[in-house]
N, C-alpha and C positions, 0 to 999 in steps of 0.2 A: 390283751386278754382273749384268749382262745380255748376251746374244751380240749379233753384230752385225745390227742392222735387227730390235732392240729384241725377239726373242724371247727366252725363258727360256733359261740357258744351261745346258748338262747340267754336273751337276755328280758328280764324281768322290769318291768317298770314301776313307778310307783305313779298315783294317779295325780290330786293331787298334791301341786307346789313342785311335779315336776314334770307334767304334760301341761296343767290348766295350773289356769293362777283361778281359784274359785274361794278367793276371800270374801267375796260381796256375796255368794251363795250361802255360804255356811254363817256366814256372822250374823244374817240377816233372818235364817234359821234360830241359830239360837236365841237369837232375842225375843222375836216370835215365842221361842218356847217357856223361856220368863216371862216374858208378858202373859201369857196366855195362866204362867201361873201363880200372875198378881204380884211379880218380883220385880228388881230393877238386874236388869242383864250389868255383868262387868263389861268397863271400859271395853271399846272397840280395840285397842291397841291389846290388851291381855284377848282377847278372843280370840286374834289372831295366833296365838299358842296352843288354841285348838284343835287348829287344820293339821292332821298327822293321826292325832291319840283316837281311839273308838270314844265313842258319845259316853260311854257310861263311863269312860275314866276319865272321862271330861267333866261331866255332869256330876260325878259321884262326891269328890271334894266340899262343893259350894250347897248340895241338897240331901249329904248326906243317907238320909232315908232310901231302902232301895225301892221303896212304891211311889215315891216323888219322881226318883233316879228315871224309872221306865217311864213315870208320866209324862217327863220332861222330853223322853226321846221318841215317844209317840206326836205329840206335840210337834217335835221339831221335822220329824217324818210328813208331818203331815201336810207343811208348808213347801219342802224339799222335792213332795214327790208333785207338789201342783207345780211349783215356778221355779224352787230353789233348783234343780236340775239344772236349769239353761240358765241361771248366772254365774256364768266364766267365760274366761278369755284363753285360748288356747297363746301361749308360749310365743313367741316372734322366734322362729328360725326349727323349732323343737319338728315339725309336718316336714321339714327338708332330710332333717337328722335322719326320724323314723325311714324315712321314704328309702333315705340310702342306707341303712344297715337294714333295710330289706334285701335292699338289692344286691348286698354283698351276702347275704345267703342266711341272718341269722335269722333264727326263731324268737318272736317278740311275743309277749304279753302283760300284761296288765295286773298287779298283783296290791290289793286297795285294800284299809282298813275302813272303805265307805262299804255299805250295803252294796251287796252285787247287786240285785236288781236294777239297783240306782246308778249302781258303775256299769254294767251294759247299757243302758239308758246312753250314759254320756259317751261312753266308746262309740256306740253305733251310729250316733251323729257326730263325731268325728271327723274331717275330710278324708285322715290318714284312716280312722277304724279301723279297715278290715284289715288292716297288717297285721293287727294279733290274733294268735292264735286262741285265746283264752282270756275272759277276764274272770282273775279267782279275787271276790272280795268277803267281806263279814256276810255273818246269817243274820235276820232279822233277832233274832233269840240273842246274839251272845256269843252263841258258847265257841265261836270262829271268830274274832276280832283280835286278837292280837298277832305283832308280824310274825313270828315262828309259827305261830298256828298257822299265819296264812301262806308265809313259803314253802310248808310243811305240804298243805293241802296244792299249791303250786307243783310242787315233785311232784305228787301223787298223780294227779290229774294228769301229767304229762310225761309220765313216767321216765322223768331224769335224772339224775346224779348230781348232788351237787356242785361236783365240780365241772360241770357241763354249765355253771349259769352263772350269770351277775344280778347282782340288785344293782338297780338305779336308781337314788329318792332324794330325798330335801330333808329328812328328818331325823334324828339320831333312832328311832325308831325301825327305818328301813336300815340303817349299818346293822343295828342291831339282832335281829329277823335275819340277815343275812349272815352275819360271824356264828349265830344262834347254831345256823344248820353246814358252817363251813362253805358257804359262798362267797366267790370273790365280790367286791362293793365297789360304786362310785358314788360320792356324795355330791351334789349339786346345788350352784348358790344362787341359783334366780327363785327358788321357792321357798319355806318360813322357816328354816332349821338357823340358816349362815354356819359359818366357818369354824367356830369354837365350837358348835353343837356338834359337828360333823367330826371334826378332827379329835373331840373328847368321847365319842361313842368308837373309835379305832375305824376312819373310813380310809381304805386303801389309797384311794386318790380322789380329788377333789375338781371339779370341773366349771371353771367359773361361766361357761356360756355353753350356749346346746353344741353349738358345732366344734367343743372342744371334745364330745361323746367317740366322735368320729377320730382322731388321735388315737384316745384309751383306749376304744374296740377293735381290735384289727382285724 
């Protein structure tokens, strides 16, 4: 996978499930945010089907109301941005990967259906960080949370073509954000999507470990 007229193509990440395994962040958020508003949080195993969607398509289902919906993700912002941040585990092999599709010349960034403030937060304590060029995620508001919005605003910012770039994600969400705007995609199975989700959302190739990254991108 290469851009046209055989340079390197910038390649797009998703944050995560496919840089950070940040299941013990987010789950531990949202429960906080039920508790907080006097509910019983769903099963730890369903929460886990969280990590990918924006909070309010998360949240919207189970609370209905959209003044609960926001209460719920102010609530959950509000734990995230004390501690939930720094509960994750960066990837085993994933800091090698980046390191070397640096060095073979592509352009990398970060493209997250997490709050960007929250997503610079976690890139810039990164080891790897500084490799991206850009982290584009949601606005606090909304109205930027979903993937096409957000590889939409990825173009933009970096004024590319999409056939200059890949998605890379865990989630049938990132295939989708990508086929949305005519990106080429890789799906990936160490983060919460697995293999039926990926291969049912049309993911070009599928990469069962980080350093298989390095194969697909040439």
């Amino acid at each position: 996978m290469r851009a046209a007229g055989d340079a390197p193509a910038t390649l797009f990440f998703d944050l995560d499930g496919t840089l950070i395994d940040s299941a013990v962040g987010i789950t531990r958020c949202v429960a906080h945010a039920f508790a907080r508003m006097g509910l019983q949080a769903p099963p730890e195993a369903e929460l886990r089907g969280w990590i990918g969607p924006s909070l309010r398509t998360s949240f919207g289902p189970a609370l209905v109301d959209p003044e609960r919906v926001e209460a719920a993700v102010e609530h959950y912002r509000e734990r995230f941005d004390r501690v939930g941040w720094t509960e994750h585990q960066v990837y085993p092999g994933i800091a090698d990967v980046v390191e070397a599709l640096h060095g073979r010349g592509h352009r990398l960034a970060v493209v997250t259906a997490k709050n960007e403030e929250h997503a610079r937060r976690i890139v810039d304590h990164l080891p790897f960080g500084k490799r991206f060029v850009d982290v584009v995620g949601a606005t606090p508001c909304g109205t930027r949370s979903e993937k096409p919005q957000l590889v939409a605003e990825a173009l933009s910012r970096l004024g590319l073509e999409a056939g200059a770039c890949v998605m890379i994600g865990d989630r049938r969400m990132d295939i989708e954000g990508a086929r949305h705007h005519g990106l080429r995609n890789i799906g990936v199975l160490w983060g919460f999507g697995g293999e039926a989700e990926l291969v049912a959302a049309g993911a070009e190739r599928i990469a069962d470990a980080p350093s298989a990254l390095l194969r697909m991108v040439a």
